[in-house]
N, CA, C and O atoms as CSV, one atom per row, in Angstrom:
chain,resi,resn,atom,element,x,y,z
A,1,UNK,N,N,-4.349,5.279,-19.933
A,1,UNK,CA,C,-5.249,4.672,-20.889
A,1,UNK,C,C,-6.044,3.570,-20.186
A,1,UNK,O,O,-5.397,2.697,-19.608
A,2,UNK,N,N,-7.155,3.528,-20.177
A,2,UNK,CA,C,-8.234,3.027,-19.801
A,2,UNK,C,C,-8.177,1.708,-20.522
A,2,UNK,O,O,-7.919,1.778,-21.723
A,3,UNK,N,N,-8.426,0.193,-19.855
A,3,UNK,CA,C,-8.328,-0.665,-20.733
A,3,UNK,C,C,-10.062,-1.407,-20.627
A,3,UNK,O,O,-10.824,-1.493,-19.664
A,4,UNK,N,N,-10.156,-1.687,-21.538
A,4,UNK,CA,C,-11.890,-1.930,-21.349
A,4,UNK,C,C,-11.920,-3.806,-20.680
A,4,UNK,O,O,-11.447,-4.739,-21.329
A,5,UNK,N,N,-12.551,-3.951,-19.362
A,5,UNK,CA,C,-12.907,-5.056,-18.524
A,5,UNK,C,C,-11.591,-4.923,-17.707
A,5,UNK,O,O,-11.117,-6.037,-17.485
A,6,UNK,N,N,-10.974,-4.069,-17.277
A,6,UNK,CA,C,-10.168,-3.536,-16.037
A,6,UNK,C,C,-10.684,-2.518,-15.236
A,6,UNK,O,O,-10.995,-1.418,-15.694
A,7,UNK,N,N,-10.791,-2.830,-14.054
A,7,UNK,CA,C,-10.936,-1.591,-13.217
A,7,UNK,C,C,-9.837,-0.485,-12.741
A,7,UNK,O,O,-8.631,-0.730,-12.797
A,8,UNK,N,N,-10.242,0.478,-12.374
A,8,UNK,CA,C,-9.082,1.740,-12.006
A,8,UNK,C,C,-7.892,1.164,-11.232
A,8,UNK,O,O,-6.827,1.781,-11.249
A,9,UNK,N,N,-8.029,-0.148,-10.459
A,9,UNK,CA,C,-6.663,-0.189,-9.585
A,9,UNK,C,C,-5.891,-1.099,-10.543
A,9,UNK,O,O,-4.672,-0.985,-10.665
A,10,UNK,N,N,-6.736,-2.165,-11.345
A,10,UNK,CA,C,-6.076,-2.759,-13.029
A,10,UNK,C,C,-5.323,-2.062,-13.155
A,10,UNK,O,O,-4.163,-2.234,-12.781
A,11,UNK,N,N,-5.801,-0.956,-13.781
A,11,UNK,CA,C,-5.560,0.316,-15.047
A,11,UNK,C,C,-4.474,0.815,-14.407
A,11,UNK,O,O,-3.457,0.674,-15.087
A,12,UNK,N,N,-4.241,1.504,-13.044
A,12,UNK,CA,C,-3.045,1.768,-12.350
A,12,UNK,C,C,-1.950,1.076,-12.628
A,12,UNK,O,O,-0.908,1.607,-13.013
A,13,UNK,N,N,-2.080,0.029,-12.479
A,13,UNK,CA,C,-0.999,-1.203,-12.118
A,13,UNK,C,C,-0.484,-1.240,-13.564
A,13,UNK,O,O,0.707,-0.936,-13.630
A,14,UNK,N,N,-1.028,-1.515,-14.669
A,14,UNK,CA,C,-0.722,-1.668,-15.631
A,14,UNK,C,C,0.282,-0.964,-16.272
A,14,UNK,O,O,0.997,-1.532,-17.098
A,15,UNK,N,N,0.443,0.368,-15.954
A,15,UNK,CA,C,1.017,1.694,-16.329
A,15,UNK,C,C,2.724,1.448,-16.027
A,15,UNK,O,O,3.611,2.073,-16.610
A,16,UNK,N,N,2.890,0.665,-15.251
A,16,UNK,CA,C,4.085,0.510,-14.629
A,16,UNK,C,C,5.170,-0.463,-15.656
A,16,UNK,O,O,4.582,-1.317,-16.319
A,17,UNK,N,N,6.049,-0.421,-15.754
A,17,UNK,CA,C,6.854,-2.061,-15.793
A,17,UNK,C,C,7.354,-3.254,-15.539
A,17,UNK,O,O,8.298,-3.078,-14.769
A,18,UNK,N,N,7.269,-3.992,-15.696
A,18,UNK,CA,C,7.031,-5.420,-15.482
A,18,UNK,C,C,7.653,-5.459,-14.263
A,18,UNK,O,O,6.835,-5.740,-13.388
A,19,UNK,N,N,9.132,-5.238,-13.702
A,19,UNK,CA,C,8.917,-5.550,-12.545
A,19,UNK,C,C,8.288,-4.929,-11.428
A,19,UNK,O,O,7.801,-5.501,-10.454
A,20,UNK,N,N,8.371,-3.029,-11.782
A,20,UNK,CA,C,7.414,-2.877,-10.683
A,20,UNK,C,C,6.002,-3.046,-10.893
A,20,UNK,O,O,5.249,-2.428,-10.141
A,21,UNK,N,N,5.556,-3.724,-11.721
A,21,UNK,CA,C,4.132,-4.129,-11.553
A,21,UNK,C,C,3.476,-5.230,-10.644
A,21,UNK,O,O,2.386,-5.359,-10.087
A,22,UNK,N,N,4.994,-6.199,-10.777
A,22,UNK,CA,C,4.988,-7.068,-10.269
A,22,UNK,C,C,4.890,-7.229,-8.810
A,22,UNK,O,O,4.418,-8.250,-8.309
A,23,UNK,N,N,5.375,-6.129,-8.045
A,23,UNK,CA,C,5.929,-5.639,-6.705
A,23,UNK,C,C,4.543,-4.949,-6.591
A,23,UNK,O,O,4.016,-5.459,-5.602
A,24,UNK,N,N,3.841,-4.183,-7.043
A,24,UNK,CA,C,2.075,-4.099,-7.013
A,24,UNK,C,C,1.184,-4.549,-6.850
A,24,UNK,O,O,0.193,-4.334,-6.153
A,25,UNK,N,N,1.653,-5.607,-7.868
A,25,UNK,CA,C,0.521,-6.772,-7.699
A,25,UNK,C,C,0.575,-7.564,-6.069
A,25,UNK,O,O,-0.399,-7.807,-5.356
A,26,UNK,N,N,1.799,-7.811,-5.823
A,26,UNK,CA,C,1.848,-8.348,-4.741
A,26,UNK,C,C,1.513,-7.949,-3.539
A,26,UNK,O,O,1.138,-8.708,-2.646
A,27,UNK,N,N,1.672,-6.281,-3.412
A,27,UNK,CA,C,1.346,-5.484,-2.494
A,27,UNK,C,C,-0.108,-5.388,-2.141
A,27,UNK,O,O,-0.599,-5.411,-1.013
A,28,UNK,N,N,-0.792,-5.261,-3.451
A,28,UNK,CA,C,-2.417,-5.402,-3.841
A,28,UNK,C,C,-2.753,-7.017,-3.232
A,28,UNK,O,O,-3.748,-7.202,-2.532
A,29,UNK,N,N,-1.902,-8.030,-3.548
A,29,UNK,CA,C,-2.400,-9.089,-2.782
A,29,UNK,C,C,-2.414,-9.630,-1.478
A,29,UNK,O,O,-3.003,-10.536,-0.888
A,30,UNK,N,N,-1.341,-8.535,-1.159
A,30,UNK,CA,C,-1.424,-8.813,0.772
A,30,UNK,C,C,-2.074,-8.019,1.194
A,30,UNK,O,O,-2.350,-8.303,2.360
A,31,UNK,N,N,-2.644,-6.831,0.781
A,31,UNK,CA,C,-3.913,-6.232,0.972
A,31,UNK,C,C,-5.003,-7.326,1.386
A,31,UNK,O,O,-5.288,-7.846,2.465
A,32,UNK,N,N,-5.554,-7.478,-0.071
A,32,UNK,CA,C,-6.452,-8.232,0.285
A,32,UNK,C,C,-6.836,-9.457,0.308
A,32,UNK,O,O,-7.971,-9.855,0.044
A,33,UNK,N,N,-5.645,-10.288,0.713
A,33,UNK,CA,C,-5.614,-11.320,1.408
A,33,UNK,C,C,-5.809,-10.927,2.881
A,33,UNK,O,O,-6.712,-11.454,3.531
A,34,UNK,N,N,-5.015,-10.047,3.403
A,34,UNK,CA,C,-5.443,-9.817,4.616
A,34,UNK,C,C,-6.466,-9.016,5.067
A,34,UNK,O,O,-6.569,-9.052,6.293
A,35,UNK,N,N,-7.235,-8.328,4.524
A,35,UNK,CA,C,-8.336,-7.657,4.336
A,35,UNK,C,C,-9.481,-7.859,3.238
A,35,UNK,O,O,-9.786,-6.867,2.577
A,36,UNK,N,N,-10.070,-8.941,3.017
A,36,UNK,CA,C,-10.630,-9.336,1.951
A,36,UNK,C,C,-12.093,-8.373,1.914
A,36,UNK,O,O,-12.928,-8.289,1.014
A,37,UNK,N,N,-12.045,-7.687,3.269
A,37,UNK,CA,C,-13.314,-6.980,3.002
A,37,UNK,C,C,-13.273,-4.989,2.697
A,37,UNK,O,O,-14.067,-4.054,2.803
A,38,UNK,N,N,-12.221,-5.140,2.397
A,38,UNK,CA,C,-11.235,-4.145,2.317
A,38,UNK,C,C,-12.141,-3.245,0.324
A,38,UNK,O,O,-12.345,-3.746,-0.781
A,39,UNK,N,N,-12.359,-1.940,0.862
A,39,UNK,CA,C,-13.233,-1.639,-0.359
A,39,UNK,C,C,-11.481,-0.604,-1.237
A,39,UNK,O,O,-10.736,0.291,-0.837
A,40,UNK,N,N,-11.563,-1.312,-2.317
A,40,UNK,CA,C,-10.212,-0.548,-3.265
A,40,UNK,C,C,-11.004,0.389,-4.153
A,40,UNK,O,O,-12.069,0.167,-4.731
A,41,UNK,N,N,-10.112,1.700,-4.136
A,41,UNK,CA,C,-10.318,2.922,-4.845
A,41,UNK,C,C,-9.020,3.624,-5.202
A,41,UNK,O,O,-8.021,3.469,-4.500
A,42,UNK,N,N,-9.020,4.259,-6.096
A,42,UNK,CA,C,-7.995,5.615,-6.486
A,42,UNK,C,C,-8.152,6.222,-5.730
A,42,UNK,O,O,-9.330,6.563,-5.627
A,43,UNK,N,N,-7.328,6.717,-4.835
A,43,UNK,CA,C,-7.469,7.719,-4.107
A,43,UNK,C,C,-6.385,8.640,-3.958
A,43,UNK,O,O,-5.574,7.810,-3.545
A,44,UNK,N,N,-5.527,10.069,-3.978
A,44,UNK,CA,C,-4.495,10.924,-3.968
A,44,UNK,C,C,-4.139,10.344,-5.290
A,44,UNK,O,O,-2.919,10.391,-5.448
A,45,UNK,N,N,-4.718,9.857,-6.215
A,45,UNK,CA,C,-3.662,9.457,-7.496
A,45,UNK,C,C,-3.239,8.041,-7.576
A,45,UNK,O,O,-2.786,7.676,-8.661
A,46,UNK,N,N,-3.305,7.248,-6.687
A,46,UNK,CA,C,-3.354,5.935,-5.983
A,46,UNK,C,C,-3.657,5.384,-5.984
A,46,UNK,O,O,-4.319,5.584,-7.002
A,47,UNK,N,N,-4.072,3.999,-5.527
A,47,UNK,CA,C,-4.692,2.411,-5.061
A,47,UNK,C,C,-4.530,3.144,-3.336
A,47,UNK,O,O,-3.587,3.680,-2.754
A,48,UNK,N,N,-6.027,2.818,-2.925
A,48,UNK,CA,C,-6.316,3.228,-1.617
A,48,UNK,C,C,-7.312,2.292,-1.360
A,48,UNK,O,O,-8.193,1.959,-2.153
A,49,UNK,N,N,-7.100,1.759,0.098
A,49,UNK,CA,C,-7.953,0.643,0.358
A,49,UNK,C,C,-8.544,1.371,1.519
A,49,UNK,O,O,-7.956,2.203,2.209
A,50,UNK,N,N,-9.973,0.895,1.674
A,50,UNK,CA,C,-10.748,1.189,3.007
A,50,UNK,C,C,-11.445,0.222,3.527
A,50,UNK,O,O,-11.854,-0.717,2.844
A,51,UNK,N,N,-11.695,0.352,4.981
A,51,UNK,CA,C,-12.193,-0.519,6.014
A,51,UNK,C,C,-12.946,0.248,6.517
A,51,UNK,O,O,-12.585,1.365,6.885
A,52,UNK,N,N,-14.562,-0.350,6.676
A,52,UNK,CA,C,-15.427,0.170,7.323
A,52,UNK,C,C,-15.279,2.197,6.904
A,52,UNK,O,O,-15.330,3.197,7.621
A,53,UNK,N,N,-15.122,2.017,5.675
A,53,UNK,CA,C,-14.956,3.664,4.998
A,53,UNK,C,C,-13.962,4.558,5.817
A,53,UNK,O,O,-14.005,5.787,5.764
A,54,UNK,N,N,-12.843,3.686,6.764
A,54,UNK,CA,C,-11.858,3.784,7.414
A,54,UNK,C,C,-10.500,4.053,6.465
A,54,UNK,O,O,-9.945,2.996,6.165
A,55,UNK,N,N,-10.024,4.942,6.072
A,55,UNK,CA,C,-8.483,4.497,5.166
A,55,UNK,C,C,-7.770,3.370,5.896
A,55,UNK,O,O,-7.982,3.192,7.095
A,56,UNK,N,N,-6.891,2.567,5.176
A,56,UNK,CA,C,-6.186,1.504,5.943
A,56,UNK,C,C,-5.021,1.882,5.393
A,56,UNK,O,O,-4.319,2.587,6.118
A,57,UNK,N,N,-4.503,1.556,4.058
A,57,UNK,CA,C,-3.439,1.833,3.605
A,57,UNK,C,C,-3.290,2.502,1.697
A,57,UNK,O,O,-4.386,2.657,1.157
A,58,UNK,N,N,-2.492,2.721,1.138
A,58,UNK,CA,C,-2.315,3.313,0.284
A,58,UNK,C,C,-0.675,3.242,-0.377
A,58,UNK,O,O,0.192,3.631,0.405
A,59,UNK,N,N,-0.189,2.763,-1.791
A,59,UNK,CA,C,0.723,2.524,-2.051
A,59,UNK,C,C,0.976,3.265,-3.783
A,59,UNK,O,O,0.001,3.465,-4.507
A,60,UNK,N,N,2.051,3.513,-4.121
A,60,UNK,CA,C,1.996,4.365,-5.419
A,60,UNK,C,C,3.346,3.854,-5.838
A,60,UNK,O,O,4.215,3.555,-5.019
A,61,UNK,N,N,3.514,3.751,-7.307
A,61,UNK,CA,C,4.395,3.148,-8.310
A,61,UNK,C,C,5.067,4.578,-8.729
A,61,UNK,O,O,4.360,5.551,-8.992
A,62,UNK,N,N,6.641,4.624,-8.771
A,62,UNK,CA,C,7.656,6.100,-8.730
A,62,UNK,C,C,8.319,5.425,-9.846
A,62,UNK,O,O,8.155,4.235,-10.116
A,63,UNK,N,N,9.207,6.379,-10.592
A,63,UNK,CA,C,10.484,5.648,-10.992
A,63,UNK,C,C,11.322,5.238,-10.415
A,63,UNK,O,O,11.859,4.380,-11.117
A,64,UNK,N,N,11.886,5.345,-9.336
A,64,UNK,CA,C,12.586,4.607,-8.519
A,64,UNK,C,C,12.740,4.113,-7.303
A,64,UNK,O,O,13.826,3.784,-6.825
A,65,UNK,N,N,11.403,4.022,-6.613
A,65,UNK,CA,C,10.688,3.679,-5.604
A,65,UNK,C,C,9.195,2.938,-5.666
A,65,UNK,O,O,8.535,3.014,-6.702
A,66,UNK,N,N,8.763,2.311,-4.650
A,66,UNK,CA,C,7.276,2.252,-4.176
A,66,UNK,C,C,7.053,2.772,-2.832
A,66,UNK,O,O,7.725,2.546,-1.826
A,67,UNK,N,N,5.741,3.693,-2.987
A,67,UNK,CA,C,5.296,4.498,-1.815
A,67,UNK,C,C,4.672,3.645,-1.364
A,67,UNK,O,O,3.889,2.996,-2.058
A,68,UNK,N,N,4.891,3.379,0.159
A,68,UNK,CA,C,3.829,3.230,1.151
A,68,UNK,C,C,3.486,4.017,1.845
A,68,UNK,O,O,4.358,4.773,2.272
A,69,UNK,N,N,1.976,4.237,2.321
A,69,UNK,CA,C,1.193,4.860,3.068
A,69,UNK,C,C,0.158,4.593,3.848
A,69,UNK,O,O,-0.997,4.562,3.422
A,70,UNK,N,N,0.564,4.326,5.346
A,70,UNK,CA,C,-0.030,3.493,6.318
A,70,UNK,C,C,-0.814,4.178,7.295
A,70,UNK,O,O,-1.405,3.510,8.143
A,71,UNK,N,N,-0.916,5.690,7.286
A,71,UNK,CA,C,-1.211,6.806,7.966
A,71,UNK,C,C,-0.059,7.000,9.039
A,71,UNK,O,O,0.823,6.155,9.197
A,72,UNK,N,N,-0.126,8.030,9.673
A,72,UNK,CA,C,0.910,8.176,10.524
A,72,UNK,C,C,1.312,7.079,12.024
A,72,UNK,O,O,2.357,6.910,12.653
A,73,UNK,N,N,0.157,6.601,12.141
A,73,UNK,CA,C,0.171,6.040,13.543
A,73,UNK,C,C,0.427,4.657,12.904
A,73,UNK,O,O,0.741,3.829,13.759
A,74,UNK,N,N,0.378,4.108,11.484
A,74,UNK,CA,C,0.673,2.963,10.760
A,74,UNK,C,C,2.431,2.745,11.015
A,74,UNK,O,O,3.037,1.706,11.276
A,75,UNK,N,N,2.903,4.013,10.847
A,75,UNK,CA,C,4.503,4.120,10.405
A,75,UNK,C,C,5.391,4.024,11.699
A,75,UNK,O,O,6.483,3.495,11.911
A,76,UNK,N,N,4.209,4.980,12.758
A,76,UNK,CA,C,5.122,5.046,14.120
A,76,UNK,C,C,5.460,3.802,14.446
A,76,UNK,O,O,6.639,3.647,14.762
A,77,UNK,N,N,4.468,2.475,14.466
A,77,UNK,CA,C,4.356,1.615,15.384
A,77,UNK,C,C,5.502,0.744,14.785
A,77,UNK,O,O,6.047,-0.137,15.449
A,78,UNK,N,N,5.783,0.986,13.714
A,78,UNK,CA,C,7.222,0.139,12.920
A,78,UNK,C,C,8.172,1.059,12.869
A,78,UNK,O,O,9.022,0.659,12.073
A,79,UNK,N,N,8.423,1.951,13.253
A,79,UNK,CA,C,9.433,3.137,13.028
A,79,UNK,C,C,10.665,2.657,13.104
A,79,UNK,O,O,11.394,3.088,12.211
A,80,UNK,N,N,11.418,1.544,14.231
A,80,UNK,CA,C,12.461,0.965,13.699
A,80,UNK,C,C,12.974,-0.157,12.486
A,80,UNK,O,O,14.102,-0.489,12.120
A,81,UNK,N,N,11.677,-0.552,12.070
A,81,UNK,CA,C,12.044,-1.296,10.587
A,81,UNK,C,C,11.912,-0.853,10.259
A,81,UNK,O,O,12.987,-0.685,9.684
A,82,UNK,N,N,10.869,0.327,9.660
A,82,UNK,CA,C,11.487,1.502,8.668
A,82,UNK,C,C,12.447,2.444,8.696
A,82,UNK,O,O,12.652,2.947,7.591
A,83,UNK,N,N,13.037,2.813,9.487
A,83,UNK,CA,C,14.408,3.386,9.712
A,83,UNK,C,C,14.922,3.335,8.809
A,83,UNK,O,O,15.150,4.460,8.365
A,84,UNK,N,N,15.362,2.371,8.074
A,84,UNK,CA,C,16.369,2.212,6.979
A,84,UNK,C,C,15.838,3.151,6.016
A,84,UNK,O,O,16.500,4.146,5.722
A,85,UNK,N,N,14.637,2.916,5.466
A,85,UNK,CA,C,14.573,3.925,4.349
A,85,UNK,C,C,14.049,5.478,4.379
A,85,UNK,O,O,13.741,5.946,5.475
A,86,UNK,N,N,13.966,6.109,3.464
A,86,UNK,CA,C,13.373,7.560,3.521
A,86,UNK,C,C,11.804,7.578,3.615
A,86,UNK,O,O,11.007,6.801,3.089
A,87,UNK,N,N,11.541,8.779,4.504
A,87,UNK,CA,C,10.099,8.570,4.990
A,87,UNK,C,C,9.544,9.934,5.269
A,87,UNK,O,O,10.369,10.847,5.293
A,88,UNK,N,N,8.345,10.214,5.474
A,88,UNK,CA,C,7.775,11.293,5.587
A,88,UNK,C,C,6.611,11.197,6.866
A,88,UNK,O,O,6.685,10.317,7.724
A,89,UNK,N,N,5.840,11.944,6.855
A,89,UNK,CA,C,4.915,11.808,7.733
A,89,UNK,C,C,3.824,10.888,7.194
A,89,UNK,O,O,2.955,11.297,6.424
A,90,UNK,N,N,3.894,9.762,7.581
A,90,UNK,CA,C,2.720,8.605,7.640
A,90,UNK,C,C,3.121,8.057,5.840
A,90,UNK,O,O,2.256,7.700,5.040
A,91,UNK,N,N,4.654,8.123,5.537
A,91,UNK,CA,C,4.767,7.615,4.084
A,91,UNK,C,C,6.113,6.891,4.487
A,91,UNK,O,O,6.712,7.172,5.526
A,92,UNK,N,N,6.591,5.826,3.483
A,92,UNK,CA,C,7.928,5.293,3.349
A,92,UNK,C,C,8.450,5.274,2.084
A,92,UNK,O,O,7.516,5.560,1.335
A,93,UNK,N,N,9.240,5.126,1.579
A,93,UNK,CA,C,9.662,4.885,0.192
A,93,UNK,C,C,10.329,3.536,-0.281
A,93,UNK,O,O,11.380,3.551,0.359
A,94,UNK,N,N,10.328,2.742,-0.794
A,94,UNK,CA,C,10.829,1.340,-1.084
A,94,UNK,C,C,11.495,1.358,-2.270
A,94,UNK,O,O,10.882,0.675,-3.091
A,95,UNK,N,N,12.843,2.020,-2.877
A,95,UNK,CA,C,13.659,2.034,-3.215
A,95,UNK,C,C,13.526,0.785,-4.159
A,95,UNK,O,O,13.299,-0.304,-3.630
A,96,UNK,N,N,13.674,0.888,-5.753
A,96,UNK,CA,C,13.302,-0.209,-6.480
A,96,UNK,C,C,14.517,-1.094,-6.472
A,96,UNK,O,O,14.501,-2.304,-6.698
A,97,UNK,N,N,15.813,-0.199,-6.123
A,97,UNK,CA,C,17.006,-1.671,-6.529
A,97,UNK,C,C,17.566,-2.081,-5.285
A,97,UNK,O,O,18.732,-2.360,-5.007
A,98,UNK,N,N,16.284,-2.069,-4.411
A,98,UNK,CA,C,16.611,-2.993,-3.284
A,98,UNK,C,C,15.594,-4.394,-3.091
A,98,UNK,O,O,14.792,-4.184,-4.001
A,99,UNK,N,N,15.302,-5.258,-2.661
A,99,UNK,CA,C,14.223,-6.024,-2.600
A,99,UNK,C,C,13.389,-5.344,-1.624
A,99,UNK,O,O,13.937,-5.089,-0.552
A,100,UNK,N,N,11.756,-4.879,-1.827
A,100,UNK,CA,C,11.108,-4.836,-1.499
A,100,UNK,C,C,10.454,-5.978,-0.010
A,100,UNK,O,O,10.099,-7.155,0.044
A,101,UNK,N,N,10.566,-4.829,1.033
A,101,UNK,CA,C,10.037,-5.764,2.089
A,101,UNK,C,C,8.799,-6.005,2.438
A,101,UNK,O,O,8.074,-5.323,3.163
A,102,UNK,N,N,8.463,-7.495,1.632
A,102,UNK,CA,C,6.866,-7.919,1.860
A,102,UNK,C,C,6.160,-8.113,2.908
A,102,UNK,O,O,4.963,-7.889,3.087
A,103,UNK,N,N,7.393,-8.788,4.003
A,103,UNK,CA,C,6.871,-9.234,4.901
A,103,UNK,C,C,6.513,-7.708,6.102
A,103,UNK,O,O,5.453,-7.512,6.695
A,104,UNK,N,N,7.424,-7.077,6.140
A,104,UNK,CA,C,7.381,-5.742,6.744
A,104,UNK,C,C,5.972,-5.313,6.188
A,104,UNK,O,O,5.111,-5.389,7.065
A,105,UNK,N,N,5.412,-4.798,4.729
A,105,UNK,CA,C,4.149,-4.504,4.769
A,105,UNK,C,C,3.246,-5.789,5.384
A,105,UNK,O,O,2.668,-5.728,6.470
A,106,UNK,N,N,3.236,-6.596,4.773
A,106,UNK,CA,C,2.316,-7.564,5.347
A,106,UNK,C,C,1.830,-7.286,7.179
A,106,UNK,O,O,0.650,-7.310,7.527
A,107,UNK,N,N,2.904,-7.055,8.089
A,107,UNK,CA,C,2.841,-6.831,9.314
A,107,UNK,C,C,1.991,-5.113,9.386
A,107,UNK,O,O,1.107,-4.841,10.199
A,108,UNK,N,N,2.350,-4.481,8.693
A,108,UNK,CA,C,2.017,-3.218,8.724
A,108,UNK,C,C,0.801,-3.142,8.300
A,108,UNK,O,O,0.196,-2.206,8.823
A,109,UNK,N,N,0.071,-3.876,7.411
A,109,UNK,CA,C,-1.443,-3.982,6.856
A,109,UNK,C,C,-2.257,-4.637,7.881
A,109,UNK,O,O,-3.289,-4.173,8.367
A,110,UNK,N,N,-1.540,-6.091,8.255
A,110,UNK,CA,C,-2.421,-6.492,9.407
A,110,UNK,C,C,-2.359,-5.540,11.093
A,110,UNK,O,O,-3.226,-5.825,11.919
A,111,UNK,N,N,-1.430,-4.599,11.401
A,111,UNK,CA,C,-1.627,-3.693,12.190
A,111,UNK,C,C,-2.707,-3.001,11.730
A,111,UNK,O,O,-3.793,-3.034,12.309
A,112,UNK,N,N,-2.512,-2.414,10.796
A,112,UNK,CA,C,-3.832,-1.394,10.622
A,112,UNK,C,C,-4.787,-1.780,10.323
A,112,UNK,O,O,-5.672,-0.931,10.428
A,113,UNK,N,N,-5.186,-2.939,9.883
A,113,UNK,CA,C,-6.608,-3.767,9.884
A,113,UNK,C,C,-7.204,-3.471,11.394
A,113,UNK,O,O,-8.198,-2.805,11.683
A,114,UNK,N,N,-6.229,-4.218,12.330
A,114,UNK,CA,C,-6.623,-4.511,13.781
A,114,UNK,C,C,-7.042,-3.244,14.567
A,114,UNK,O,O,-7.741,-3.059,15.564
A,115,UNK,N,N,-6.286,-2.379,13.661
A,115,UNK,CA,C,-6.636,-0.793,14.693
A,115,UNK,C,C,-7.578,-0.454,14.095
A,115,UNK,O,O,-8.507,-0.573,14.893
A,116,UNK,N,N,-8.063,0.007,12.909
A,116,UNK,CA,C,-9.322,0.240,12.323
A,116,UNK,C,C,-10.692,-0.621,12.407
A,116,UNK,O,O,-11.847,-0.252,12.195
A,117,UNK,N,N,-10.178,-1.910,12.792
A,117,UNK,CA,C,-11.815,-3.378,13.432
A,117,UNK,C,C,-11.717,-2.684,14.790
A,117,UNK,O,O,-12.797,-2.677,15.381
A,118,UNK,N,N,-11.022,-2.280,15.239
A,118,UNK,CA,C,-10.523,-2.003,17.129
A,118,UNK,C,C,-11.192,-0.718,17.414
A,118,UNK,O,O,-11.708,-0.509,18.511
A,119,UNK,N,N,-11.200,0.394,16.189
A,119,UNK,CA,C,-11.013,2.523,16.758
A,119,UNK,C,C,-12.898,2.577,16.401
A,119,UNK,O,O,-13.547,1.809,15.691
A,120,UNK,N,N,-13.259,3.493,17.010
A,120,UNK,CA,C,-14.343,4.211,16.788
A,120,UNK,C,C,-14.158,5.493,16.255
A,120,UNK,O,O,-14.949,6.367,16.609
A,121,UNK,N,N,-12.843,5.895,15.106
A,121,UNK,CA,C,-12.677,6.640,14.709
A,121,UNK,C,C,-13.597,7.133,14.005
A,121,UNK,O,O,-13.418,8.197,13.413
């Protein structure tokens, strides 16, 4: 449901419950705190952020998880702090009845900032 003077990544967020909204919001704010020039869209169903029309990262609200999605070369370069949890190719899962590791994304957003200002992809 569409809320009128919210935008689509609002409207996303909203859908959730209070605490994982909360764990969204925050995720959404180390985004773009660290990427303030960072353009946000729906994207796969999602909150998808882009750089220089570059994907950077991408995160999704589960029932009993939060997806991160850093692309693959996002995930390799942390592959031993993500270890702990379940993962896929260029995805992690953040398990809701654990505390969510902020600081781990935070490092993982400002990696992929630096590689996407850095690639002539």
């Amino acid at each position: 449901m569409q809320i009128k003077g919210m935008n689509e990544i609002d409207n996303y967020i909203q859908q959730f419950p209070q605490d994982v909204k909360e764990s969204l919001l925050k995720i959404r704010g180390i985004i773009l705190e660290q990427v303030p020039k960072a353009e946000e869209r729906i994207a796969y169903g999602m909150p998808g952020y882009y750089l220089n029309k570059k994907p950077l990262v991408y995160y999704a609200g589960y029932k009993n998880h939060i997806g991160f999605y850093a692309t693959p070369n996002g995930h390799e370069r942390f592959a031993d702090e993500l270890s702990v949890y379940k993962q896929g190719k260029g995805s992690v899962q953040f398990p809701l009845d654990h505390e969510i590791p902020f600081d781990l994304i935070l490092k993982i957003v400002q990696f992929r900032r630096d590689q996407v200002l850095n690639s002539s992809l």
